[in-house]
GULUM-289035 format. One record per residue (C-alpha): x, y, z negated; residue in three letters; residue number from 0. Coordinates in Angstrom, 2 decimals, padded with zeros to 5 digits. Layout:
REM residues N
u;v;w;rest;nr
X;Y;Z;ALA;NUM
...
END
This chain:
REM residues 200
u;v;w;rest;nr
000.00;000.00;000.00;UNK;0
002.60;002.57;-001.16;UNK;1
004.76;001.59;002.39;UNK;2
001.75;002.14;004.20;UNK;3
001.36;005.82;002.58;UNK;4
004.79;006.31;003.14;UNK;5
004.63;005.68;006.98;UNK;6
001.01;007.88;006.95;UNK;7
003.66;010.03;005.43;UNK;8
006.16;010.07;007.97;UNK;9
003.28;010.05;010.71;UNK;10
001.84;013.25;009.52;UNK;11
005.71;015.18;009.36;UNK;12
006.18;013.80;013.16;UNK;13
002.89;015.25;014.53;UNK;14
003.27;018.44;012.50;UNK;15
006.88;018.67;014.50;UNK;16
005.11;017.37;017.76;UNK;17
002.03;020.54;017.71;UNK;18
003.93;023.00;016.09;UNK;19
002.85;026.50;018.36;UNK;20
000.12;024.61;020.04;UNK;21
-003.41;026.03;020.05;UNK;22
-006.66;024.34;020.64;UNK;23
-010.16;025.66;021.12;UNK;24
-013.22;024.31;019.52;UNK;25
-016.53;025.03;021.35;UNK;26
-019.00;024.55;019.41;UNK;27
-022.74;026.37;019.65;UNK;28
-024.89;025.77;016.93;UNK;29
-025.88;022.53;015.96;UNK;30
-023.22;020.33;016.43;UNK;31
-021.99;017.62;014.51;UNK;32
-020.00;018.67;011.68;UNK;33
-018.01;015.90;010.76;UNK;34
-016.74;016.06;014.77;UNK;35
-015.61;019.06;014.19;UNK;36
-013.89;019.43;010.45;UNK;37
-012.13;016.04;010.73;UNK;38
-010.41;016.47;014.25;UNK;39
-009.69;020.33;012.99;UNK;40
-008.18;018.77;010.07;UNK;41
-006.09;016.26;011.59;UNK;42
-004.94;019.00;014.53;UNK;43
-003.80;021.31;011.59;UNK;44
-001.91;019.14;010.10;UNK;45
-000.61;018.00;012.99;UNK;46
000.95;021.68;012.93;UNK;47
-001.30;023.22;016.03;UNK;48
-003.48;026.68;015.59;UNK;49
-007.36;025.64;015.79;UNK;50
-009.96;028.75;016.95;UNK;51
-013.46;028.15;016.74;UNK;52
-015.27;029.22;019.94;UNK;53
-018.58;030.25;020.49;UNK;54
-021.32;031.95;021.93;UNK;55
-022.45;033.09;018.54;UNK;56
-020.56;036.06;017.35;UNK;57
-020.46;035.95;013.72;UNK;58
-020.38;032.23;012.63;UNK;59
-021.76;029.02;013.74;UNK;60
-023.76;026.60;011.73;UNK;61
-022.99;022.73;012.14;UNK;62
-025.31;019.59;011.81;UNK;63
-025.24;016.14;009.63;UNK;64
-026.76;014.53;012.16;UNK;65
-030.73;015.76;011.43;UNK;66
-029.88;017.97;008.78;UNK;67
-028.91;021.35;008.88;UNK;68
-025.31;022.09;007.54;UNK;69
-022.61;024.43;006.49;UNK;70
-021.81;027.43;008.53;UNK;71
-018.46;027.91;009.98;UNK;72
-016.49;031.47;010.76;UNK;73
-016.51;031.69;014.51;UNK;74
-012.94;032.62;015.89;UNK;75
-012.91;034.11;018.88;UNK;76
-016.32;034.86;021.03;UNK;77
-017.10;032.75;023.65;UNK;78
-017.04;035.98;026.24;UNK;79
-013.55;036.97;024.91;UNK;80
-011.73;033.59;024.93;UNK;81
-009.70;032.30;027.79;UNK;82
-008.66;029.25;028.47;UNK;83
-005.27;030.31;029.68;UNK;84
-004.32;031.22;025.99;UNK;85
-004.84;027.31;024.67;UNK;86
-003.12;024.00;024.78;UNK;87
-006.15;021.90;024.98;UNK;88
-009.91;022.00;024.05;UNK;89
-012.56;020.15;021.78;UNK;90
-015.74;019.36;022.18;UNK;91
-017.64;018.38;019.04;UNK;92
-020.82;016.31;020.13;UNK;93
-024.28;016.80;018.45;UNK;94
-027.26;016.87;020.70;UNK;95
-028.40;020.96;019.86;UNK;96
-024.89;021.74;020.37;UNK;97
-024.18;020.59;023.88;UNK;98
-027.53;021.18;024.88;UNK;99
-026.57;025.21;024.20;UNK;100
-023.55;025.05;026.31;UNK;101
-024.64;023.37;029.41;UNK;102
-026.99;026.21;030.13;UNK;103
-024.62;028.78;029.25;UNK;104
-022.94;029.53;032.42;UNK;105
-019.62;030.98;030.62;UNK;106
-019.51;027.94;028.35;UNK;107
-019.10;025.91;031.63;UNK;108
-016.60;027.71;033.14;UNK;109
-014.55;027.94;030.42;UNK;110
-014.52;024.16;029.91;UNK;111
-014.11;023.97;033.70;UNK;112
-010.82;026.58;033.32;UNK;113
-008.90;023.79;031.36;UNK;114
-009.50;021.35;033.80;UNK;115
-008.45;023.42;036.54;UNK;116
-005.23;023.59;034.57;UNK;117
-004.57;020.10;033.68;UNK;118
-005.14;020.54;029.70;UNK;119
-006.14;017.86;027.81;UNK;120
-009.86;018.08;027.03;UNK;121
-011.25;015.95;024.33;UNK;122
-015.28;015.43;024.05;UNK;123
-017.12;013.07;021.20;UNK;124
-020.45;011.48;021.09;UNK;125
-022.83;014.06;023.05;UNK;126
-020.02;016.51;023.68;UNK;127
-019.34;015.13;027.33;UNK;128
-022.96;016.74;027.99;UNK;129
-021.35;020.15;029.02;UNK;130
-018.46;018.02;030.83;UNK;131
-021.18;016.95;033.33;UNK;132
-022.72;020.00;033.97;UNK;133
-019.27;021.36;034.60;UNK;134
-019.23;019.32;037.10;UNK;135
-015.20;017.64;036.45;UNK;136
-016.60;013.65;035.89;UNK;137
-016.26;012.28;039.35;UNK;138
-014.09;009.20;039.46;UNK;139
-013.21;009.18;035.63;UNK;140
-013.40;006.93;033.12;UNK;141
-015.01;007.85;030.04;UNK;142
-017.55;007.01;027.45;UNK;143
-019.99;009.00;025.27;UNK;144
-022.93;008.83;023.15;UNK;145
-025.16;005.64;024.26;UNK;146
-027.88;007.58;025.48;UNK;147
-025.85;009.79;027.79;UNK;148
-024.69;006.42;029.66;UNK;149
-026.95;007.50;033.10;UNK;150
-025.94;011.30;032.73;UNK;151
-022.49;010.42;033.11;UNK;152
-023.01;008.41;035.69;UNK;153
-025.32;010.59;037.62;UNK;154
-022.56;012.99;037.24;UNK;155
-020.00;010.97;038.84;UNK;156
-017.88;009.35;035.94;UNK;157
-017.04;005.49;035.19;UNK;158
-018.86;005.28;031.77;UNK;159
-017.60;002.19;029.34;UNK;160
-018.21;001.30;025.94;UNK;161
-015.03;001.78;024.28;UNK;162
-014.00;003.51;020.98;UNK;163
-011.70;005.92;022.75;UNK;164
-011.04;006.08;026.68;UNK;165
-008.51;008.23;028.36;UNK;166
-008.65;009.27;032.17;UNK;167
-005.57;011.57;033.10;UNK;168
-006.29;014.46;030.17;UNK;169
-009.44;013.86;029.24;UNK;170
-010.02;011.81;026.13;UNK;171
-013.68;010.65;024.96;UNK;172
-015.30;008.75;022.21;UNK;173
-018.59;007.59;021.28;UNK;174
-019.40;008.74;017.85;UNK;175
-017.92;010.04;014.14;UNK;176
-016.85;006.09;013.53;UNK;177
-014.26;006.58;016.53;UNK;178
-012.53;009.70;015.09;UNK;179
-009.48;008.40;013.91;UNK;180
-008.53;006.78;017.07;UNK;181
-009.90;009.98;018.99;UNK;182
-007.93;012.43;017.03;UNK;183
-004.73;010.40;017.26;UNK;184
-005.11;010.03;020.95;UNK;185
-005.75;013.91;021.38;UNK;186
-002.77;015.05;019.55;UNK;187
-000.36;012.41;021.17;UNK;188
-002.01;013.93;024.84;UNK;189
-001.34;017.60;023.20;UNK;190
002.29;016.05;022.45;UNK;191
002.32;014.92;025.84;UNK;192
002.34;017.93;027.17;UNK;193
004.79;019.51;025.21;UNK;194
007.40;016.78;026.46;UNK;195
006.09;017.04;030.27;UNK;196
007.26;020.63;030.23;UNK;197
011.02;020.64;028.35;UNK;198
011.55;017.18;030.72;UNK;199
END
């Protein structure tokens, strides 16, 4: 037990050294899942990258437990200030009011579209990959989602599986808050990823 804490240990001082300058945007409207967005916030922090939370709501943004209203959140930077040339990578916390919000909101959908214009990782949970498909970026890629959202993603093009975390180039899905852990270790080693791409 204690060897396993120490290599936790030693995990957590490798990604701090690995995301150390990075930023990431979380877009999040209200009514999003709350646990998909403190605990991959939480493990990007410590990880040593910058979180913002973005949003079309000014002031702050309230989150979800799944039918339950939550806690609200300080909001960042404003959706209609934020660009994606000044992050690393971007979240998408799921929860079905939240993505619901975004999809119609034609600046939300061009700023997701903006990272994957620039080949930045993108990372979407549970309903998240809702505003992926009305960005219109999920041709030919694998990826999985939220049950339900199985025929939206492949109406919108993608190769939907049933997998706890599925990776297509820089886009990194996962189904719902029991697949965090792999999905946040598989979006910082991506955010890594990137860093090594560029001093190679």
């Amino acid at each position: 037990m204690l060897g396993q804490r120490r290599d936790d240990i030693k995990g957590t001082l490798f990604m701090a050294q690995d995301l150390n300058g990075k930023k990431v945007a979380i877009l999040v409207a209200n009514g999003f899942e709350q646990v998909e967005l403190t605990q991959p916030r939480h493990a990007l922090d410590t990880a040593g990258a910058q979180t913002h939370i973005v949003s079309p709501e000014s002031d702050r943004v309230q989150g979800w437990n799944h039918y339950d209203k939550a806690d609200y959140f300080p909001v960042d930077v404003s959706l209609e200030q934020a660009k994606a040339s000044n992050y690393d990578a971007l979240l998408l916390p799921g929860g079905t009011v939240n993505p619901d919000q975004l999809r119609t909101n034609e600046r939300a959908v061009a700023f997701v579209r903006e990272f994957f214009e620039a080949n930045k990782p993108v990372a979407a949970i549970c309903h998240g990959p809702w505003t992926l498909a009305e960005a219109g970026v999920l041709k030919g890629r694998k990826l999985t989602s939220w049950p339900s959202l199985r025929t939206d993603m492949q109406n919108a093009g993608g190769l939907w599986v049933d997998q706890e975390v599925v990776t297509d180039g820089g886009l990194i899905t996962s189904r719902n808050p029991d697949d965090i852990p792999a999905f946040n270790q598989t979006l910082i080693e991506a955010i890594a990823a990137t860093r090594q791409a560029v001093s190679a």
